[in-house]
C-alpha positions in Angstrom: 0.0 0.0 0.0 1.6 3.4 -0.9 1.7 6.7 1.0 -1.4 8.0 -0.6 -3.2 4.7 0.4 -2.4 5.4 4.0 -3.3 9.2 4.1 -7.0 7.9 3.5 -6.7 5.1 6.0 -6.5 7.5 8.8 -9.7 9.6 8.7 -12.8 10.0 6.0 -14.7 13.3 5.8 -18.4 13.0 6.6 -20.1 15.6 4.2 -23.5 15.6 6.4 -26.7 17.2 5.1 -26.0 20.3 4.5 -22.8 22.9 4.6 -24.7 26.1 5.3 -23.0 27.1 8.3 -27.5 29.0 9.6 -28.2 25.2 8.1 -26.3 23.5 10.3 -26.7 25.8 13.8 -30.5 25.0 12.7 -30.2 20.9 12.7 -27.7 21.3 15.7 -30.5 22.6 18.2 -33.4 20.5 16.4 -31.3 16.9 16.5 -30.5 17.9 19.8 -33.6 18.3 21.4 -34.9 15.1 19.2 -31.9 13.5 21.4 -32.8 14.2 24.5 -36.2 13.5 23.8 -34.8 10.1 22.6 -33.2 9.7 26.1 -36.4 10.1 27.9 -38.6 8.5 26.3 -36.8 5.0 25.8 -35.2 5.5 29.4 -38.7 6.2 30.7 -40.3 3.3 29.0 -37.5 1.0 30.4 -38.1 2.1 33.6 -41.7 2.1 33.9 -41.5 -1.5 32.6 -39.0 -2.3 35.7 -41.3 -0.5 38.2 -44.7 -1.6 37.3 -45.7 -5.3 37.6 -48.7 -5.2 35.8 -46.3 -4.8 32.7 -43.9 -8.1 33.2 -45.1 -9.5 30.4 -43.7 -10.9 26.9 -44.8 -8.1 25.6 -43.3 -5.2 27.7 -40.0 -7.4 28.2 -39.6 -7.4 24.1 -40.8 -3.6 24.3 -37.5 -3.2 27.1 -35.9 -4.4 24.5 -36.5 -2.6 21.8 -36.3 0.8 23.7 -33.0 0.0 24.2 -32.1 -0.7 20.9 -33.5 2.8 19.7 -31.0 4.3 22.4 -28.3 2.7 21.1 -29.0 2.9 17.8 -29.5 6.6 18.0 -26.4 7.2 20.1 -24.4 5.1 17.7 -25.1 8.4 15.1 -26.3 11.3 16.7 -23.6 12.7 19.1 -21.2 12.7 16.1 -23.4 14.4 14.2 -24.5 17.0 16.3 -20.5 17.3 16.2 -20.1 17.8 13.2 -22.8 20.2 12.6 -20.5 22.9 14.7 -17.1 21.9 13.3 -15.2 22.6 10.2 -13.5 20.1 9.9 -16.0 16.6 10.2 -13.2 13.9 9.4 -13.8 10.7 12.0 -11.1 8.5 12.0 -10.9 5.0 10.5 -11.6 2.9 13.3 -14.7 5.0 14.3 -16.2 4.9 10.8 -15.3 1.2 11.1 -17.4 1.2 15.0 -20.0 3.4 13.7 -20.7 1.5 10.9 -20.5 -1.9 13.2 -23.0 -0.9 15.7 -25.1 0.9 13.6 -25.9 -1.7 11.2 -26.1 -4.1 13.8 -28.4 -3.0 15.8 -30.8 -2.0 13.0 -30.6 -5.6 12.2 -31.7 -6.6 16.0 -34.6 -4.1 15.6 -36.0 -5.7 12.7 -35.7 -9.1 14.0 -37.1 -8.1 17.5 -40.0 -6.7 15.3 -40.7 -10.1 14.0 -40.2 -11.6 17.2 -43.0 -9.2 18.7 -45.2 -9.9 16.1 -45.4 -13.7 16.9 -45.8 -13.1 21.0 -48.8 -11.1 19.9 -49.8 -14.0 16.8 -50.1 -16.4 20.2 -51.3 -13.6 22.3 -54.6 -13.1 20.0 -54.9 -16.8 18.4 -54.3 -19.2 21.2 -54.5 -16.9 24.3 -55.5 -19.8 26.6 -51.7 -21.8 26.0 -50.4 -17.8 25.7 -48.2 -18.2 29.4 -47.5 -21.7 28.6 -45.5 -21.0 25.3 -44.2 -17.8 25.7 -42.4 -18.3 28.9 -39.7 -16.8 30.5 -36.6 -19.1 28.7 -38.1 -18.8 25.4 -38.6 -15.3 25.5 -35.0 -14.8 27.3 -34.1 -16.8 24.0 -35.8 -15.1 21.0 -34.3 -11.8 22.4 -30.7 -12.9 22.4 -31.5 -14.5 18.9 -32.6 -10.7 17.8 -29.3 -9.3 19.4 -27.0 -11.9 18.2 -28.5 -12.1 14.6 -28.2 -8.2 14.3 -24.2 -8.4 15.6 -23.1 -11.5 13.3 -24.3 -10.2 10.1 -22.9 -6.4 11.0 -19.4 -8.0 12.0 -19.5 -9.9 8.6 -21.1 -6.6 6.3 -18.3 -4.4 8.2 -15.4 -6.7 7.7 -16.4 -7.6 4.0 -16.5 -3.6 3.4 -13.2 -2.6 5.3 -11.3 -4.7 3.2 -12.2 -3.0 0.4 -9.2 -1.2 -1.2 -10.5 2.9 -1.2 -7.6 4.4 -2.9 -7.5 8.2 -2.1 -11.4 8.5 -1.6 -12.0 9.8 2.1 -15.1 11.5 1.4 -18.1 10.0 2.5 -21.4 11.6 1.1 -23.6 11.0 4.2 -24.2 11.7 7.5 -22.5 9.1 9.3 -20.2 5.7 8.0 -23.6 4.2 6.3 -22.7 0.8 4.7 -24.0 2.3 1.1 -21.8 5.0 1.2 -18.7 3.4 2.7 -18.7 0.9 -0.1 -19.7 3.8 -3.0 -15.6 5.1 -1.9 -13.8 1.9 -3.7 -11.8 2.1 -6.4 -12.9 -1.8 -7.6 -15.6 -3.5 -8.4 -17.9 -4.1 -5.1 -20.5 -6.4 -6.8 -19.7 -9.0 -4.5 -20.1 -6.4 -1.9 -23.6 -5.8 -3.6 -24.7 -9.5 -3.7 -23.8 -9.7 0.5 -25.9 -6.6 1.0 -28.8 -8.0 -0.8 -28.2 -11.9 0.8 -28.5 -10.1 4.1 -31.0 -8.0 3.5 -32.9 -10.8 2.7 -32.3 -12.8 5.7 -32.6 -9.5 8.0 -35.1 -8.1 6.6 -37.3 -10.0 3.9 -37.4 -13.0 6.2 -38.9 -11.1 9.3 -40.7 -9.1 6.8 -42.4 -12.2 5.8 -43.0 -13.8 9.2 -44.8 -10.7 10.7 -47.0 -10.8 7.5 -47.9 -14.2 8.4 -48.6 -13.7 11.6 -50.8 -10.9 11.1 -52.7 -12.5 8.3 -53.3 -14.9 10.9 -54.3 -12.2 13.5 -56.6 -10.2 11.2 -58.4 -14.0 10.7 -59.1 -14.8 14.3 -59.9 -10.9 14.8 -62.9 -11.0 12.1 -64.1 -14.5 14.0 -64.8 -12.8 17.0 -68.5 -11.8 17.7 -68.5 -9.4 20.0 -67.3 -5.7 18.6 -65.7 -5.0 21.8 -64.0 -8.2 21.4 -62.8 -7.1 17.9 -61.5 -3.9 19.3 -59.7 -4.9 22.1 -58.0 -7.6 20.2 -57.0 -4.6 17.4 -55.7 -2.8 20.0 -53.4 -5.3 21.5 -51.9 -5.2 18.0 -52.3 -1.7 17.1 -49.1 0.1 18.9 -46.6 -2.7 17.2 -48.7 -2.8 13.8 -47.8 1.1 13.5 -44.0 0.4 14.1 -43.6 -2.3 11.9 -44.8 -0.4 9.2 -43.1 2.7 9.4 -39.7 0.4 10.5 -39.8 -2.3 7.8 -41.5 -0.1 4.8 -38.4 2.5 4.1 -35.8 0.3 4.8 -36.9 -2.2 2.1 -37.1 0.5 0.0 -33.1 1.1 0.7 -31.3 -1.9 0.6 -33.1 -4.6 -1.1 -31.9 -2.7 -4.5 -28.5 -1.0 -3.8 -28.1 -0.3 -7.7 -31.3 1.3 -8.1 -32.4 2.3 -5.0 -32.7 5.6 -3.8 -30.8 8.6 -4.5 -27.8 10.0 -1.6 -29.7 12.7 -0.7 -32.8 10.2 -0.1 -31.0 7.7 1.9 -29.5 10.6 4.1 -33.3 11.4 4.5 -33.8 7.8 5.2 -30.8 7.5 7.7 -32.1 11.1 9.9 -35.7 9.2 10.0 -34.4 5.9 11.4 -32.1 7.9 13.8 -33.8 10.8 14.8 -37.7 10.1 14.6 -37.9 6.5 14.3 -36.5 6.5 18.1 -38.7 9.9 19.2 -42.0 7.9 18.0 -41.6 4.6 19.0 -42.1 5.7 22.6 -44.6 8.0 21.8 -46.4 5.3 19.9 -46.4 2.6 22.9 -47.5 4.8 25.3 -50.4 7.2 23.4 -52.3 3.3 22.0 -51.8 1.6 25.0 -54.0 1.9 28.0 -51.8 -0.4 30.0 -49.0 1.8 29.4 -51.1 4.9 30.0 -52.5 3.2 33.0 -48.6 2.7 34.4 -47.4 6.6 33.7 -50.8 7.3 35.3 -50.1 5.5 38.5 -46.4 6.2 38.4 -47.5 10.0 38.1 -49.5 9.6 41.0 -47.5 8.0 43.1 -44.8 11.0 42.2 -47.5 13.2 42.9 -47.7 12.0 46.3 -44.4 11.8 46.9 -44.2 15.4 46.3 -46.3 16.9 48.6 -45.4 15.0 51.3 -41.9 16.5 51.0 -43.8 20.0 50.8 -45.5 19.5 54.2 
């Protein structure tokens, strides 16, 4: 490898969305305060799930999980971005692009299988609620979660290693707004149809395959729903489903429309779009989402709230 070879090695350049200095201050203070709402929402969630145990259920334990992922996903892109946004210089060295990229990708792959993992506890929740304790015990449910985690981190180790070994010449400059797996392999100076073919294996196993299973299982779930007599019974087996419904669609349906055609897929500025909505709002709404459509949720923050309340004024007598 030559002297030129090893300049680029060091550090890329992250050309973000924008490089209008007003542009910039602008995102800076509205990432930010999607951040910290980011931080209190999933942290909240986790908690109230800990404290209340009228929520230590399948359920809740895969919605712990998931909050957590959204953290960590987010925190995996924001801070260096919010960085970036008030620097003038927004090179990251190798090994960071290398983490980001890691992490990142991984833990977008555990969300999606979580998803699908979700959507079955509910499949069993509405269709056989009777055997529902009896099958989705504690061990299996301890199980499917570390599947989602470990799933996620194998194929990100793979994508990342596969992608680093890629010779980049003198390119350093990545058009995005963090070390995105698109736009990392865009900088080689060979041919990265291999590189194209492992993308589109994986996002078949990561995201086609749970894709399919949650379709399943709500085809199945929309079935026993329409069997039921009652409309309150209809309703309040809808509602079960409703909060996870919504986050499987907005989850699965963009991503699809990124990765399972790298050639013709979107264009960079709409993946950068893509990337702020699974980083920024994606983890904002999922909290908001969990806790607006479900009443035992609501019923938790209420009680919790209450109890604070309490708490309160006794300290003020």
């Amino acid at each position: 490898m030559g002297a030129d070879n090893q300049t680029w090695a060091r550090e890329f350049v992250l050309l973000g969305l924008s490089s209008d200095w007003d542009t910039q201050v602008g995102l800076f203070i509205l990432f930010s305060v999607a951040y910290l709402l980011t931080l209190l929402g999933n942290v909240l969630i986790v908690l109230l799930i800990r404290l209340d145990g009228r929520l230590h259920t399948p359920m809740y334990f895969f919605l712990s999980n998931l909050s957590l992922v959204d953290v960590s996903y987010a925190t995996s892109i924001v801070p260096q971005m919010l960085a970036h946004f008030l620097a003038e210089h927004k090179g990251i060295p190798y090994v960071s692009c290398a983490a980001q990229l890691f992490f990142s990708l991984g833990l977008g792959g555990t969300e999606f299988v979580l998803l699908a993992v979700m959507a079955y506890d509910r499949y069993v929740a509405v269709c056989d609620p009777l055997r529902y304790p009896v099958i989705m015990h504690g061990g299996l449910c301890a199980r499917l979660a570390v599947t989602s985690w470990l799933s996620g981190s194998v194929n990100s180790l793979v994508q990342t290693t596969i992608t680093f070994q890629l010779p980049m010449c003198t390119n350093k400059y990545i058009d995005h707004i963090s070390c995105e797996l698109l736009a990392v392999v865009r900088l080689a100076c060979v041919d990265t149809s291999s590189n194209e073919v492992a993308i589109v294996v994986s996002s078949i196993v990561l995201l086609m395959t749970p894709f399919c299973l949650v379709l399943l299982s709500y085809i199945r779930i929309i079935s026993t729903i329409l069997k039921i007599q009652s409309t309150e019974g209809r309703k309040k087996a809808f509602h079960t489903c409703a909060s996870h419904l919504t986050v499987v669609v907005l989850c699965y349906g963009m991503t699809i429309f990124t990765y399972i055609q790298p050639n013709s897929g979107p264009s960079v500025l709409q993946e950068k779009l893509i990337s702020v909505f699974y980083a920024i709002l994606m983890p904002v709404l999922n909290p908001m989402i969990y806790s607006l459509r479900n009443k035992e949720v609501k019923g938790a923050w209420q009680k919790l709230l209450g109890q604070l309340s309490g708490l309160m004024s006794k300290l003020a007598t």
